[in-house]
C-alpha positions in Angstrom: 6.2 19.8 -1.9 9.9 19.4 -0.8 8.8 19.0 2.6 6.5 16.2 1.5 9.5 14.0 -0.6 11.8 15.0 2.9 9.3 13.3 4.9 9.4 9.9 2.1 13.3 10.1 2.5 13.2 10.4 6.6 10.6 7.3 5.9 12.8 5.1 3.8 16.1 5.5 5.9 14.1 5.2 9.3 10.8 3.0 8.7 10.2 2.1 11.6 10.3 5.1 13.6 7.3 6.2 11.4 5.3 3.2 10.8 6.3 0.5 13.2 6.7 -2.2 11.0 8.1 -1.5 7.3 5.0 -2.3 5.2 2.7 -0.7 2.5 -0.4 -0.8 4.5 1.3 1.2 6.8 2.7 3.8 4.6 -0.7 4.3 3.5 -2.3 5.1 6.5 0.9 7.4 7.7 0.4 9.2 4.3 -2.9 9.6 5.1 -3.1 10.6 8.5 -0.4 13.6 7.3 -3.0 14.8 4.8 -5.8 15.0 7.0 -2.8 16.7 9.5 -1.8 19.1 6.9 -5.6 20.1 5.5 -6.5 20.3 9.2 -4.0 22.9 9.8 -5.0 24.3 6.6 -1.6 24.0 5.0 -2.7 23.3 1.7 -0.8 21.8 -1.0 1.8 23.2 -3.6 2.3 21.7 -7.3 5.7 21.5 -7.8 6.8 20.2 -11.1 
């Protein structure tokens, strides 16, 4: 799950590199676009507490 709070750092110092224009819509669809992305490439996810 570190990668995943990485990426939300990268995402917060560069927005828009990621998303285009800074906005909450746009996170969303980023956020979902990696999930598909990562259960695609059957990656899985880890529960980190």
């Amino acid at each position: 799950m570190s990668n995943f709070y990485t990426l939300l750092i990268k995402i917060y110092q560069k927005p828009g590199l990621y998303l285009g224009s800074p906005s909450l819509s746009n996170l969303y669809m980023f956020l979902q676009g990696y999930g598909f992305a990562r259960e695609e490439q059957a990656v899985g996810c880890v529960n980190e507490v």
